[in-house]
C-alpha positions as CSV (number, residue, x, y, z in Angstrom):
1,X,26.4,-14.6,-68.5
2,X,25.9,-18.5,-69.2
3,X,22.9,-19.6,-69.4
4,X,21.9,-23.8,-68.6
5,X,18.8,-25.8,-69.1
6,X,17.4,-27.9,-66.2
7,X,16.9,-31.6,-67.8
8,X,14.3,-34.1,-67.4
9,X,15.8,-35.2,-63.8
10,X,16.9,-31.2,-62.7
11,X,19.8,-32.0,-63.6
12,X,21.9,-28.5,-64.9
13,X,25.3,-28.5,-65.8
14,X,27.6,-25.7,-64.8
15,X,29.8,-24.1,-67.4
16,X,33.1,-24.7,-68.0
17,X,33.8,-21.0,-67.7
18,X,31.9,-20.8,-64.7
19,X,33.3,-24.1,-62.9
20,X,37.0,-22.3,-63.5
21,X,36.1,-19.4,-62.1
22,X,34.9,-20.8,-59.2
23,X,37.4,-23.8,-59.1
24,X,34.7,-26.1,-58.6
25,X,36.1,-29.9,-59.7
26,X,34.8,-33.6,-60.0
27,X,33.3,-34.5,-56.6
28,X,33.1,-31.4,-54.8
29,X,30.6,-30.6,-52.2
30,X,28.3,-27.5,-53.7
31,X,25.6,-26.3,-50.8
32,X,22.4,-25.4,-53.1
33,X,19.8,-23.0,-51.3
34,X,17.3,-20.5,-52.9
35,X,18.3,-16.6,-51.8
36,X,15.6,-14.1,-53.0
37,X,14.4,-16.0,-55.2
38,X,18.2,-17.7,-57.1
39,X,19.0,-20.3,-56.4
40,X,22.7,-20.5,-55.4
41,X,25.7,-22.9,-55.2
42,X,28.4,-22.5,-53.5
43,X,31.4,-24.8,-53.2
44,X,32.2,-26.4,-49.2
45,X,35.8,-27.5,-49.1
46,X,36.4,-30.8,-47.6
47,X,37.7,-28.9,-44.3
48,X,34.3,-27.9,-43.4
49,X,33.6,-31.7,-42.6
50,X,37.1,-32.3,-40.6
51,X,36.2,-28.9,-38.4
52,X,32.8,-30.8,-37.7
53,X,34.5,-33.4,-36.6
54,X,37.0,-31.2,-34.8
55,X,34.3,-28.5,-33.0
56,X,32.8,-32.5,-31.9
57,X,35.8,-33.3,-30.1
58,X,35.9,-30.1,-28.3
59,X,32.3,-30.3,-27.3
60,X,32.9,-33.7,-26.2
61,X,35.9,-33.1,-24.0
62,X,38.3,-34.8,-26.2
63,X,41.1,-32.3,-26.3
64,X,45.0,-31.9,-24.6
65,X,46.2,-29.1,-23.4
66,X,47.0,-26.0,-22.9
67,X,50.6,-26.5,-22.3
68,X,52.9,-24.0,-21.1
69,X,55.4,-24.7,-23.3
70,X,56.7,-27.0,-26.5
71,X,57.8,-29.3,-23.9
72,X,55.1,-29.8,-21.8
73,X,53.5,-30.8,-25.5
74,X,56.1,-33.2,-26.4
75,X,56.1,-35.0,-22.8
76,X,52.2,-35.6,-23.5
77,X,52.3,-36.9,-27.0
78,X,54.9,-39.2,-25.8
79,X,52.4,-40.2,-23.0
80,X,50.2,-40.5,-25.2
81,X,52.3,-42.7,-27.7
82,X,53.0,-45.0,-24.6
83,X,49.0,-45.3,-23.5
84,X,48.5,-46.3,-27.5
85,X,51.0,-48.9,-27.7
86,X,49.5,-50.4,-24.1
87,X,46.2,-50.7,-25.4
88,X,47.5,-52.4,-28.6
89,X,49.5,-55.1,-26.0
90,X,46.7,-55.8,-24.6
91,X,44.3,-56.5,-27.6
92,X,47.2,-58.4,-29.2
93,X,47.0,-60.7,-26.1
């Protein structure tokens, strides 16, 4: 067990050992909440923000699909592709 001393600003550092074993690395995202009295920390990937951003779109309508098949797909994004370079045109006017 590793023990850590909280510093004049609660500042505590997590052990090397401890880090590795959790793969934590410079500039991760650690969610800190107290359970039964610890306080834990546990390590949110970077994914957890892009599904946010993802589950937004859903809610907000923002979403292709479904398509019956790989082609149906394909003939969208290229739609797609086509209303993108439209709008470009036109700014570029």
């Amino acid at each position: 067990m590793a023990l850590v001393t909280v510093k004049n600003k609660y500042q505590v550092v997590i052990p090397a050992k401890v880090r590795e074993e959790a793969g934590i690395e410079i500039g991760d995202l650690l969610e800190a909440k107290v359970e039964r009295g610890k306080v834990t920390l546990t390590p949110k990937s970077v994914i957890d923000r892009r599904l946010d951003a993802a589950l937004e779109d859903v809610r907000k309508g923002r979403t292709y699909g479904p398509f019956n098949s790989a082609e149906e797909m394909i003939v969208s994004l290229h739609a797609g592709i086509k209303k993108i370079r439209a709008e470009r045109r036109k700014k570029a006017r």
